[in-house]
C-alpha positions in Angstrom: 91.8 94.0 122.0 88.0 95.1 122.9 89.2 98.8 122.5 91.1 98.2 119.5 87.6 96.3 118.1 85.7 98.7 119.8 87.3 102.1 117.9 88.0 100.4 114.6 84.4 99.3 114.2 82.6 102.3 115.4 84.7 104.6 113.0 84.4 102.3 109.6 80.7 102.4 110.5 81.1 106.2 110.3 82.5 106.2 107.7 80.3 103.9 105.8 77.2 105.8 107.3 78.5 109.0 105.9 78.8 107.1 102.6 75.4 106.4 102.3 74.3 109.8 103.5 76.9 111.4 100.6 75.6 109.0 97.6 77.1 110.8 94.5 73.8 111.8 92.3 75.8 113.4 89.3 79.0 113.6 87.5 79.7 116.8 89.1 79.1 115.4 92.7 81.7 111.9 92.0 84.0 114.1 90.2 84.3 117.2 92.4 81.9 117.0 94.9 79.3 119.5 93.2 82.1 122.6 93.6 80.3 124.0 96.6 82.7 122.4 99.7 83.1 125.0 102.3 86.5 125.8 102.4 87.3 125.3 106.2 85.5 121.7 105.6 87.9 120.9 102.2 90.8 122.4 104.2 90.1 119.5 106.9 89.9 117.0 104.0 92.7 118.0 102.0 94.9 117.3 105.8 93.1 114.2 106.0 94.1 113.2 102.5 97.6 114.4 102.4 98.4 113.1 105.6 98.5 109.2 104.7 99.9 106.1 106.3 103.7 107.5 105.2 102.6 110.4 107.6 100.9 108.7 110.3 102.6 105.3 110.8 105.9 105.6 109.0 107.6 109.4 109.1 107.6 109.1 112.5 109.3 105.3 112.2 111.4 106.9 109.9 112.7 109.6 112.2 113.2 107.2 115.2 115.2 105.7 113.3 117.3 107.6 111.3 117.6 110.4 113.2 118.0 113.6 111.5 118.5 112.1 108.0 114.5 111.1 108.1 113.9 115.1 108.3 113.7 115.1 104.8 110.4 113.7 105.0 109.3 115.9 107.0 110.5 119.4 105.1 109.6 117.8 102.1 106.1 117.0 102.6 105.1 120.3 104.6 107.0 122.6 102.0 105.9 120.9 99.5 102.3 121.4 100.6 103.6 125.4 100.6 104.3 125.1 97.7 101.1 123.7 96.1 99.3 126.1 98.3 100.7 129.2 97.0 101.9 128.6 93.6 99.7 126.2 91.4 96.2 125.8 93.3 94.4 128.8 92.8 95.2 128.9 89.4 94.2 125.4 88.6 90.7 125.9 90.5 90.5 129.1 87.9 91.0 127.2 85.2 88.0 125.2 86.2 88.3 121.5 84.9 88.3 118.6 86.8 91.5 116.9 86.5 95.2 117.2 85.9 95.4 115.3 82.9 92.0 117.4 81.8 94.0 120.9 82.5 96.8 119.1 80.5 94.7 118.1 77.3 92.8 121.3 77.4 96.2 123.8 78.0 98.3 121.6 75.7 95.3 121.7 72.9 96.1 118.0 72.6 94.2 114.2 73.4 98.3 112.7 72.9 99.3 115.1 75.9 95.8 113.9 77.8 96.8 110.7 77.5 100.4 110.9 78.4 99.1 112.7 81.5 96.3 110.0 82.7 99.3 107.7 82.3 101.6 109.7 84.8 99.1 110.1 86.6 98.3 106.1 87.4 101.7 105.4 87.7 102.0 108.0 90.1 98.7 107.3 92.4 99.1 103.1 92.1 102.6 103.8 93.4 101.6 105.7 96.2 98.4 103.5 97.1 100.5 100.9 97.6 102.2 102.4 100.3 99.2 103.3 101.9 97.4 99.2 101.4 100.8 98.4 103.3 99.7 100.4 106.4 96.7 99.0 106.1 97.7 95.7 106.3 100.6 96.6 109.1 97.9 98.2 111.4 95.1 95.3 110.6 98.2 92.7 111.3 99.5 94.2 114.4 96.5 94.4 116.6 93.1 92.4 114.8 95.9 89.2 114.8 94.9 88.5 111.2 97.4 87.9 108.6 98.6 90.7 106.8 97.2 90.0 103.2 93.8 89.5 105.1 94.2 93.1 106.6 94.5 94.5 103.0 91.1 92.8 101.8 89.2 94.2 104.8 90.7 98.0 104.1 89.5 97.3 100.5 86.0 96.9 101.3 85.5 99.4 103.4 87.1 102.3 100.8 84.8 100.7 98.2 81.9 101.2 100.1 82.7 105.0 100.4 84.3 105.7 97.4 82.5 103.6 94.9 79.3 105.2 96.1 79.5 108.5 97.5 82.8 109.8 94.9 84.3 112.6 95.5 81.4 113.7 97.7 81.5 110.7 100.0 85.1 111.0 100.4 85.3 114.3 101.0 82.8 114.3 103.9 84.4 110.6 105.1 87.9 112.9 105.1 86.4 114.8 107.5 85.6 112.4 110.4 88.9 110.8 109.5 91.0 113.9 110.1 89.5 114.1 113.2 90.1 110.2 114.3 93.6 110.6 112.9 94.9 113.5 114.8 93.4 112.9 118.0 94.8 109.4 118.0 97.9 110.8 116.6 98.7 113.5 119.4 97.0 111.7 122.3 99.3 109.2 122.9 102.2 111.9 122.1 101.1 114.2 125.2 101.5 110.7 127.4 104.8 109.8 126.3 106.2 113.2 126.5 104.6 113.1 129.9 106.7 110.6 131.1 109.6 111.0 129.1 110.5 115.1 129.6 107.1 115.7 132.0 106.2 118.6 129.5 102.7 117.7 128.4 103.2 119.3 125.1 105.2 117.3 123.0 106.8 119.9 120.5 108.5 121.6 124.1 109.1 117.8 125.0 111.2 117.2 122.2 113.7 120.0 122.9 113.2 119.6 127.1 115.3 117.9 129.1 114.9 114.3 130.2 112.3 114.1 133.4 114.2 114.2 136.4 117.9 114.9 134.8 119.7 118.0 133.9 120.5 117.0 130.3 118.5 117.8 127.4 116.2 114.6 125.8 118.0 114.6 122.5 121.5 114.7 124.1 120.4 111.7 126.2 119.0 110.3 123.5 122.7 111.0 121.4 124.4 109.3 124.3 122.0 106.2 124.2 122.7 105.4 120.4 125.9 105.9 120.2 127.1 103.6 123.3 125.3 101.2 121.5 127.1 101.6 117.8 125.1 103.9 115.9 125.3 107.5 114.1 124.4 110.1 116.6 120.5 110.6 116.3 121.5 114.5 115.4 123.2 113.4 112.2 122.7 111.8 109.0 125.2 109.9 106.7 123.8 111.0 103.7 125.3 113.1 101.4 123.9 116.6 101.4 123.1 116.9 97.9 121.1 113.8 98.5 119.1 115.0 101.9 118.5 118.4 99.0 117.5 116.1 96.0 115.2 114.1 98.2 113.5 117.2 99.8 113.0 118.4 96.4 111.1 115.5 95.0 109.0 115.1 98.2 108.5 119.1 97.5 107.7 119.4 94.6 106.5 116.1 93.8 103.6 117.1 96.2 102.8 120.0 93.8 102.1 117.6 90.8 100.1 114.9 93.0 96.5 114.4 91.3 95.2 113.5 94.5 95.8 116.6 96.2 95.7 119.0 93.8 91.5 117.6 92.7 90.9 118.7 96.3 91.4 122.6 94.8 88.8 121.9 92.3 85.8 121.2 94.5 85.5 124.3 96.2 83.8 127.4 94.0 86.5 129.6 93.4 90.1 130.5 93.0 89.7 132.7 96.4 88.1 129.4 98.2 91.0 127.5 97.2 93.1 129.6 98.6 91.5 130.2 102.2 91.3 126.1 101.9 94.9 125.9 101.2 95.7 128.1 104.5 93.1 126.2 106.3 94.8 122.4 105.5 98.3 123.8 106.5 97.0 124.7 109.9 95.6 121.0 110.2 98.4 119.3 108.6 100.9 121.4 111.4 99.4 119.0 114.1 100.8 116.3 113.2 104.0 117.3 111.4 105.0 119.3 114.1 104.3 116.6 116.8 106.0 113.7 114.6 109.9 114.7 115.5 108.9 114.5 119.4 107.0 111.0 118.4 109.7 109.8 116.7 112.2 110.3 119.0 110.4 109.2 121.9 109.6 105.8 120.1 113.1 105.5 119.9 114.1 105.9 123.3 111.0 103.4 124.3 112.2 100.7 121.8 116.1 100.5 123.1 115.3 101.2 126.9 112.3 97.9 127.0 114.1 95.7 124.3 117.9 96.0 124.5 119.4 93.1 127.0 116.1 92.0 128.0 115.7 87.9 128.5 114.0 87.0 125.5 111.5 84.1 125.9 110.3 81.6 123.3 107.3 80.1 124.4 104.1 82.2 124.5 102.4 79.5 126.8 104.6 79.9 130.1 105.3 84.0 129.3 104.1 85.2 132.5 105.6 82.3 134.9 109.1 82.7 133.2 108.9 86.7 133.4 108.2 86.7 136.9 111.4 84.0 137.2 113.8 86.6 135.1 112.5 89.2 137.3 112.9 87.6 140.8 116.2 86.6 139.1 117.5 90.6 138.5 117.1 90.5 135.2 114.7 92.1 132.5 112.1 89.7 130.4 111.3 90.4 126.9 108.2 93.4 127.0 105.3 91.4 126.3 104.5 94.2 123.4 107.2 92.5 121.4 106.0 89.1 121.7 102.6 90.7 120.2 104.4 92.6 117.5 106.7 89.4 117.2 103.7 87.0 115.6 103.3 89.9 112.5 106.7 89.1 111.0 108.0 93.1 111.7 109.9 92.5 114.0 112.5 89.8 114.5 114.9 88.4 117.1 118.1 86.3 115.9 120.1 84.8 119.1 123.6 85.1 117.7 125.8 84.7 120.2 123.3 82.1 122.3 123.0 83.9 125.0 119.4 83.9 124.9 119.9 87.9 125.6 118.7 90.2 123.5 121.4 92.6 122.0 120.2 95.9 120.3 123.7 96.6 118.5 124.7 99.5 115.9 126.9 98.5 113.2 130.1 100.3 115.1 129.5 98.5 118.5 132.2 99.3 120.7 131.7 96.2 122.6 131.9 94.2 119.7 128.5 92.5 119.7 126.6 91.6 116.5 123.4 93.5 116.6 120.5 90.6 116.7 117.3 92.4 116.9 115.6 94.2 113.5 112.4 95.9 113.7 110.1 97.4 110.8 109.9 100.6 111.0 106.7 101.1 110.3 105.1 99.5 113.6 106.3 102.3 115.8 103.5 105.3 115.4 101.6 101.9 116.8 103.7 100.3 118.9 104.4 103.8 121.1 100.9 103.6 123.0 102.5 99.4 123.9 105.6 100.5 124.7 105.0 102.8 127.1 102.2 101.1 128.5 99.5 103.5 128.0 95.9 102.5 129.0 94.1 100.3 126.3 91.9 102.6 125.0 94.8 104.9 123.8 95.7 101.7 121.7 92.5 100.9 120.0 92.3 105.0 119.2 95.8 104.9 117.6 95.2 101.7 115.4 91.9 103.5 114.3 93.7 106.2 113.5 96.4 104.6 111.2 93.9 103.5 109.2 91.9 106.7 109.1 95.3 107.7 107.8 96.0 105.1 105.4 92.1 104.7 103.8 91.4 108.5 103.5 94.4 109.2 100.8 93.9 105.3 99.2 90.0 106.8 98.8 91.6 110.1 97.4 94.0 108.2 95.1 91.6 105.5 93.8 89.0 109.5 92.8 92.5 109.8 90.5 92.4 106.7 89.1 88.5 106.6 88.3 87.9 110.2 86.9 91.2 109.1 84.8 89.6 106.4 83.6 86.0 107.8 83.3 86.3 111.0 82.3 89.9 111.6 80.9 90.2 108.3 78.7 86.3 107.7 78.2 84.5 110.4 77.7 87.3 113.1 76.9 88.6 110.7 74.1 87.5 107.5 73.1 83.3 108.6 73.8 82.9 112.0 73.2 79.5 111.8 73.5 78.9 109.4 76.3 76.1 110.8 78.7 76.4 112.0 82.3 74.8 108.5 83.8 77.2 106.6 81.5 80.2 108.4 82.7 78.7 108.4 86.4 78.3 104.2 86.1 82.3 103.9 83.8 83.7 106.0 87.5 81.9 103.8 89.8 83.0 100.6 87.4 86.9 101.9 87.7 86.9 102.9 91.1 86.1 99.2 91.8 88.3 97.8 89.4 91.0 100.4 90.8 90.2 99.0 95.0 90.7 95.4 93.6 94.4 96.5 91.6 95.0 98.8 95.3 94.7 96.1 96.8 97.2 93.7 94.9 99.9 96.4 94.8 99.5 96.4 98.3 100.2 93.0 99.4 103.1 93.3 96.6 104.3 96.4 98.6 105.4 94.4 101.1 108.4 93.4 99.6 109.2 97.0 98.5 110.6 98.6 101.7 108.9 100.8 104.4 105.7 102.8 104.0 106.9 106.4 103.4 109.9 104.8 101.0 107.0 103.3 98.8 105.2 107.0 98.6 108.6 108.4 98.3 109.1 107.0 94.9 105.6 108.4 93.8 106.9 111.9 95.0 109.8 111.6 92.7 107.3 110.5 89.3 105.3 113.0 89.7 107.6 115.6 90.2 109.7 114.5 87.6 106.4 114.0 85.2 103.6 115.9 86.1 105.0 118.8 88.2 107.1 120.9 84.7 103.9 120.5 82.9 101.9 122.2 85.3 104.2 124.8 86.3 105.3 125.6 82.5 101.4 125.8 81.5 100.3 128.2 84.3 103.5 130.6 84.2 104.5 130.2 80.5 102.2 130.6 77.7 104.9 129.8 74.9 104.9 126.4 76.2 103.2 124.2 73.2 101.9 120.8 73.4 105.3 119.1 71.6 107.1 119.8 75.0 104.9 119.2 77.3 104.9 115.2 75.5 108.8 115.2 75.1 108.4 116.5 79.3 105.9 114.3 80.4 107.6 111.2 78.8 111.3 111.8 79.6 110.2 112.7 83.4 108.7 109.5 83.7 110.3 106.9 82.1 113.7 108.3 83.6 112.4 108.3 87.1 110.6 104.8 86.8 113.4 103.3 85.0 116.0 104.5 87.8 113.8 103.1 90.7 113.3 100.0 89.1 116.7 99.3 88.1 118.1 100.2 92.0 115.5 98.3 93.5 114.8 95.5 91.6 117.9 95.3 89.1 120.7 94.7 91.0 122.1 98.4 90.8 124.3 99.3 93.8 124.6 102.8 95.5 128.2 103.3 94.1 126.6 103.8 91.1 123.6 106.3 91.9 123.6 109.3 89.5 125.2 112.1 91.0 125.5 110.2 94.3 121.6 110.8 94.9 119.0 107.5 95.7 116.0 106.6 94.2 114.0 108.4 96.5 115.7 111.9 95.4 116.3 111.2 91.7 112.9 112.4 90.5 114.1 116.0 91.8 117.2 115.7 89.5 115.1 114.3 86.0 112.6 117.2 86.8 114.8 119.8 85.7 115.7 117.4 82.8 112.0 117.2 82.3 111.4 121.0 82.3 114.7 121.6 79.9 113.6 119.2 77.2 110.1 120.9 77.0 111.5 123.8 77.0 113.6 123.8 74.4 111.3 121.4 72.2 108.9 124.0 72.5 111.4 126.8 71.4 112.3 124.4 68.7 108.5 123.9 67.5 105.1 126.3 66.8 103.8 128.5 69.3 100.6 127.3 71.2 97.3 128.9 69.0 96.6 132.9 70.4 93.7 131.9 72.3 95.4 129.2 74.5 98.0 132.0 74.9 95.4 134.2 75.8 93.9 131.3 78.3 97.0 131.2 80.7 96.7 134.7 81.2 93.2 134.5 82.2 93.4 132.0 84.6 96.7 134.1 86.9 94.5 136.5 87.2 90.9 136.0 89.5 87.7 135.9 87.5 88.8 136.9 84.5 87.8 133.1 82.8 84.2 133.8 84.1 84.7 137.7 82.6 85.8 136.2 79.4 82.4 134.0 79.6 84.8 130.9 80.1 82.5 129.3 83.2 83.7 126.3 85.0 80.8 124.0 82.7 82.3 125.2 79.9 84.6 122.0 78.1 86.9 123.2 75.6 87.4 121.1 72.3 90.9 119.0 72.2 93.1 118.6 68.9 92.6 115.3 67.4 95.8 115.0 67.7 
């Protein structure tokens, strides 16, 4: 517990220092950090905010657990940052603005299409920021031993310190230290466990070595172990394959219409920075994606070996008398990391069969036995450094780390949320001519209000599923919503404002009104659309979306010659600033 206190203080007073040191002075600082972000430096803070608490604490949970079927998290997310990368960033940091739904307004010549944009875009970053106030409270839970809700209100503080004061500026240079907290906690712990598990000290060779001391490969051990105990082999998924495809496709290109990420693009000072940042956050985001399979399946390995007909033990007070009696006795006591992990509520214990032995059971057991142990997935990034009895210190680094993880995308979301507010809805609508310091006090106003609503949805995210599950669904609005709209306005310049509404509106209330109905509606997964899951439906409305505005904008005028003229300036490097169409430079909106 010192370590844990220890590490989690000295990094929040980082990044609160850096904060301070970082106080927004403008617009242009809160918004985009004043455009002049090295691009090596934004690449490490574009990793730091991509990688959230669905990376850190949950893909990995994900993977332990469902084997090869939680893969699509991983291609999803890392193509999808390929994708972003290569094929809408550069030409969004050349067309200059500061937002997504301020590209949208200005490219679609229309406030309707602005607005419909800032609306996608809340949905989208409120559903993903309650995945990551969830980790937050998971991590705070786990290891401080205060109640979950309680964890939330203390992650909220500290990301209104930083954000609410420094903008994007403060949370750019926060990212930084956070990447660095985050990875090394991340693939520390990984190079002990593979260690002991394969004796490779490098944990992507780990994950395909064999097992220390055997002649059989880790995975095919780790086959064996799951399925003597009732479950799918780890190496294969009961998903339908048009369902692992749908769901890759929404995390894929659902990451290429996150706000979040793609304002990162815009504070660097040109299209050939963003680029050189883009390559640089794909090397940093590698780390840990390539290292999460071996974590994952190590945790899972760990979890069966210490839990699975172990001697559990109800009373906390006479642990260690009654451990040392099973012991004597031949038999194995319940690891004293699950009576810590036990008091959170994440995992539980049911004693079926009252044998007071605790069965780990697949649902086709071949010995019959009801499985009576369920864990939350999420613990298990966490749990790993417990589990394997790893030195304290290891511990404290990785809880520090989750919430680097979990506060440095909730401070990248909650820059969405206020320049939407601020600058999109306020002074790019309803004020027109609001001053700078009014704008600069309306973000730092909605970036509070936006922690205190963060921080509601997250507590409510408990009752939606697992971390990465909650982001998932934000994956799927925004490529659904935000993604066709993007993509049509850079690469086709016949696309009018008409469809990028009848787009924007179809993508979203489809997607939202499919998760809501099969996770709060009573709808069963006999009756998924085309046999794909809420999680991979916004891949299938997206090409809904993109046909709708297509063919409403076929049906409808052409967009006025100089906005025609506009997308082919901005796929093609400084020809905006040739044109005398510098980043300052705020084109007029329709009224309409």
């Amino acid at each position: 517990m010192d370590w844990t206190l220890f590490f989690v203080i000295t990094t929040f007073a980082l990044y609160i220092g850096i904060a301070i040191w970082a106080r927004a002075g403008s617009t242009d600082d809160f918004y985009v950090a004043g455009h002049d972000v090295h691009p090596t430096v934004n690449g490490m803070a574009t990793a730091a905010d991509w990688m959230s608490a669905a990376s850190f604490l949950s893909m990995a949970g994900l993977i332990a657990f469902l084997g090869y079927g939680g893969s699509v998290y991983l291609m999803g997310w890392t193509g999808g940052y390929v994708l972003l990368a290569v094929l809408l960033a550069p030409f969004l940091r050349e067309f200059g603005k500061f937002t997504v739904p301020d590209f949208v307004g200005d490219r679609y010549y229309s406030d309707v299409a602005r607005i419909i944009a800032v609306i996608c875009a809340l949905f989208v970053s409120f559903t993903y920021i309650a995945g990551q106030m969830k980790g937050v409270g998971v991590a705070f839970s786990g290891f401080l031993g205060v109640d979950f809700n309680v964890g939330i209100v203390i992650g909220m503080i500290i990301v209104f310190f930083y954000a609410v004061l420094g903008g994007m500026k403060g949370v750019t240079y926060t990212q930084v230290a956070q990447y660095c907290v985050l990875i090394f906690a991340y693939t520390v712990p990984a190079i002990f466990m593979s260690l002991i598990i394969t004796g490779n000290p490098i944990p992507q060779l780990g994950f395909i070595s064999n097992a220390a001391g055997e002649d059989v490969s880790m995975l095919q051990k780790l086959n064996g172990v799951v399925t003597d105990l009732g479950f799918q082999e780890y190496t294969q998924t009961n998903k339908s394959m048009f369902d692992v495809f749908a769901i890759t496709g929404a995390l894929m290109f659902g990451t290429a219409g996150l706000p979040h990420v793609i304002i990162r693009f815009f504070t660097v000072p040109s299209a050939k920075a963003a680029r050189l940042s883009a390559g640089w956050a794909l090397v940093f985001i590698a780390v840990l994606y390539t290292t999460a399979p071996a974590v994952g399946a190590f945790a899972r390995i760990n979890f069966i070996e210490t839990v699975n007909e172990s001697t559990y033990i109800a009373d906390d007070a006479d642990y260690e008398a009654e451990a040392a009696a099973i012991t004597a006795s031949g038999g194995k006591p319940v690891p004293t990391w699950y009576k810590t992990w036990e008091k959170t509520g994440l995992l539980q214990y049911e004693d079926k069969n009252g044998d007071g032995i605790m069965q780990y059971r697949g649902p086709n057991a071949p010995d019959g036995i009801e499985n009576e142990v369920n864990p939350n997935r999420d613990i298990f990034v966490l749990a790993n450094p417990q589990i394997a009895q790893l030195p304290a210190w290891v511990i404290g680094l990785v809880v520090a780390g989750g919430l680097a993880a979990a506060l440095s995308t909730a401070a990248g979301l909650l820059m969405v949320i206020s320049s939407a507010v601020s600058h999109d809805i306020c002074r790019r609508t309803l004020f027109k001519d609001m001053d700078d310091k009014t704008e600069l006090r309306v973000a730092r106003g909605a970036a509070a209000g936006a922690v205190v609503a963060a921080g509601l949805l997250g507590i409510f995210s408990a009752q939606l599923g697992f971390v990465a599950q909650v982001v998932a669904f934000a994956f799927g609005l925004a490529s659904a919503s935000l993604f066709p709209v993007i993509f049509l306005g850079i690469f086709w310049k016949r696309m009018n404002k008409e469809g990028a509404i009848v787009a924007m509106l179809f993508g979203l209330i489809s997607t939202f009104s499919y998760i809501v109905y099969f996770k709060f509606g009573g709808g069963t997964p006999n009756q998924y659309l085309f046999g794909v899951s809420p999680e991979g439906i916004g891949f299938v409305f997206m090409w809904g979306s993109g046909l709708l505005g297509i063919v409403t904008a076929l049906a409808t005028s052409a967009p006025p010659q100089e906005i025609q003229e506009l997308v082919e300036d901005i796929r093609v490097p400084g020809t905006r600033q040739a044109h005398g169409r510098a980043d300052a430079e705020m084109a007029p909106s329709a009224p309409n």
